[in-house]
C-alpha positions, 0 to 999 in steps of 0.5 A: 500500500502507498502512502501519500500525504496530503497536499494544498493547491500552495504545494504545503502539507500540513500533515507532515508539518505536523509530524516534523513539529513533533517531539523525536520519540513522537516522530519516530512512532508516527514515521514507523505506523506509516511504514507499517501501512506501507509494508504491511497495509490493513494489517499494519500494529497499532495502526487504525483505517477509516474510509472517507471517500473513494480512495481517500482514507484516515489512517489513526496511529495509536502512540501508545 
């Protein structure tokens, strides 16, 4: 599975913002659920999925 983060029409991804904005042991995890959605898809750990629309989804990486 690919992950792809959003991007505004200004070229801006505020969802990586966010990540960089994290504190390193955050950033760290929240880096790694992504990898896991992209090596392991659905089945990713501590990862939760939620369909919005057509191919657009809300991936919920639990920190704990």
């Amino acid at each position: 599975m690919r992950v792809t983060l959003f991007r505004g029409a200004t070229g801006r991804s505020p969802v990586l913002e966010y990540i960089q904005s994290l504190a390193k042991p955050e950033r760290a995890r929240v880096l790694e659920g992504l990898e896991q959605v992209e090596r392991r898809g659905l089945d990713a750990v501590r990862v939760q999925f939620r369909q919005i629309e057509g191919k657009l989804g809300e991936v919920k990486n639990r920190l704990s």
